[in-house]
TIVO-674265 format. One record per residue (C-alpha): x, y, z; residue in three letters. Coordinates in steps of 0.25 Angstrom, whole numbers, plus 5000, padded with zeros to 4 digits. Example, Ala and Ser with C-alpha at 12.3 -4.5 7.8 and 13.67 -1.06 7.14 Angstrom:
504949825031ala;505549965029ser;
END
This chain:
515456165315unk;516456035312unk;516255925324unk;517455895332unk;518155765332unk;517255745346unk;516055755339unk;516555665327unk;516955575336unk;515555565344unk;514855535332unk;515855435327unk;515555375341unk;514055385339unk;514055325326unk;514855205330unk;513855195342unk;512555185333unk;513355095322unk;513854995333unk;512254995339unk;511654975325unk;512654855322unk;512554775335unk;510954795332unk;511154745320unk;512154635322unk;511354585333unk;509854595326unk;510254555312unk;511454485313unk;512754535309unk;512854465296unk;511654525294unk;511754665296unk;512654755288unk;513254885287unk;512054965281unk;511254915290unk;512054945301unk;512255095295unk;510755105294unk;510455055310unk;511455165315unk;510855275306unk;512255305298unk;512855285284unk;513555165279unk;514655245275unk;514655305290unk;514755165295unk;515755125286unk;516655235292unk;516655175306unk;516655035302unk;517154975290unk;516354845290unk;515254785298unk;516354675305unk;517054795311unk;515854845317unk;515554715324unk;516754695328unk;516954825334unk;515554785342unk;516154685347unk;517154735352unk;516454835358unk;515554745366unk;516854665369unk;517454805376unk;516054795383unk;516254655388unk;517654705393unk;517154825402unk;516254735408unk;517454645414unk;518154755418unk;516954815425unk;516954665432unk;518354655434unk;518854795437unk;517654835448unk;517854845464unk;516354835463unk;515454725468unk;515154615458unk;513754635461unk;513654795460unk;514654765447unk;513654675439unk;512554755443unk;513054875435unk;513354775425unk;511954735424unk;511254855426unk;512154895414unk;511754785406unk;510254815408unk;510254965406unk;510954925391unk;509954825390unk;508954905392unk;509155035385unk;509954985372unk;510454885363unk;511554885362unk;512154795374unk;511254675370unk;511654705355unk;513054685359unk;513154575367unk;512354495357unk;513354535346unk;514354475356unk;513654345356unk;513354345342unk;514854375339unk;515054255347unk;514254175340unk;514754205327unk;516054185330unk;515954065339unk;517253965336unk;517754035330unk;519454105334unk;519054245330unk;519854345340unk;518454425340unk;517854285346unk;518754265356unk;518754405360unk;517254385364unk;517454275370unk;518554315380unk;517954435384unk;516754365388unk;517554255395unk;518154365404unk;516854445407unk;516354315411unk;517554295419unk;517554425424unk;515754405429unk;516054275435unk;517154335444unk;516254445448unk;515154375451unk;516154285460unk;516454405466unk;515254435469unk;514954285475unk;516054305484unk;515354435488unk;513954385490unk;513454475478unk;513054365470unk;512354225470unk;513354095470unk;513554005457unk;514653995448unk;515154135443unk;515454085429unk;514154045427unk;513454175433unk;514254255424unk;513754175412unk;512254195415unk;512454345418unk;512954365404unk;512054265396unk;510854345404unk;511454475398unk;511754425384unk;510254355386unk;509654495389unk;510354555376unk;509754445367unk;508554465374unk;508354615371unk;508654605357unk;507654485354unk;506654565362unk;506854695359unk;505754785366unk;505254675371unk;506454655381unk;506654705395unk;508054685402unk;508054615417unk;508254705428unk;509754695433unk;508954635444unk;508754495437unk;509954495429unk;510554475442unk;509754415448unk;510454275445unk;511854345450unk;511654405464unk;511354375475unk;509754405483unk;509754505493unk;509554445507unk;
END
């Protein structure tokens, strides 16, 4: 029996998913320079030629991850920005998120180190990719500090500057990442607990 457009469309879908997972492996364990299209067909278990058919060259793979962890970065500030909720119940989820990901999979830490390593790469650079990174990143740490004024305001969390909170929080997350990719197996992720812990305040 011929497979419908649906089901053509959910194995395009799935093999988009494992070539994404096998080149943000890649990138991040070898080194983008270092890793190349045959290798990325051989991770995610397809032909060359099947690769080829979704992306034409291994720059528009990497820039469509990126973009894809920048869409990533964007829900996050409207999950900040757009919630009723209490800064405190809103960066638990966040967290608890963070750590179930970290936990289970790869991929988070594997993108957000491709985030820093684009970065890198492309520091001083004007490339519109660059600045893009970078002002998305400006406004989610924007968008974390005002929370977690908020949440000053309302007794959730501990004093100090906001700015500064909002720097650690993330450098402890992109820490964590770089952390369970050195370690591998040998890595266990903080409870939600202790990533917190600097953030609210103790119960009295």
């Amino acid at each position: 029996m011929p497979r419908t457009k649906e089901q053509f469309e959910e194995m395009r879908k799935a093999t988009r998913e494992k070539i994404h997972a096998s080149a943000m492996r890649l990138f991040v364990h070898q080194g983008y320079g270092s890793t190349n299209v045959q290798d990325i067909a051989d991770t995610a278990g397809i032909s060359i030629g099947l690769l080829y058919r979704h992306y034409k060259t291994k720059e528009k793979l990497f820039h469509e991850l990126l973009a894809y962890a920048m869409e990533g970065l964007q829900r996050n500030i409207t999950f900040f920005d757009d919630s009723e909720q209490s800064p405190k119940k809103l960066i638990t989820e966040f967290v608890d998120e963070v750590h179930s990901d970290l936990s289970h999979g790869e991929d988070l830490a594997n993108l957000l180190i491709l985030i820093n390593q684009s970065l890198l790469a492309q520091a001083g650079t004007a490339s519109e990719p660059y600045k893009e990174i970078l002002q998305v990143n400006a406004r989610l740490l924007d968008s974390t500090a005002q929370l977690i004024r908020k949440g000053q305001q309302l007794g959730e969390f501990r004093s100090g500057d906001a700015q500064e909170m909002a720097v650690f929080f993330y450098a402890s997350i992109h820490g964590l990442a770089e952390m369970k990719v050195l370690l591998k197996g040998n890595f266990t992720v903080p409870s939600p607990s202790v990533i917190t812990a600097f953030l609210f305040k103790e119960r009295e």
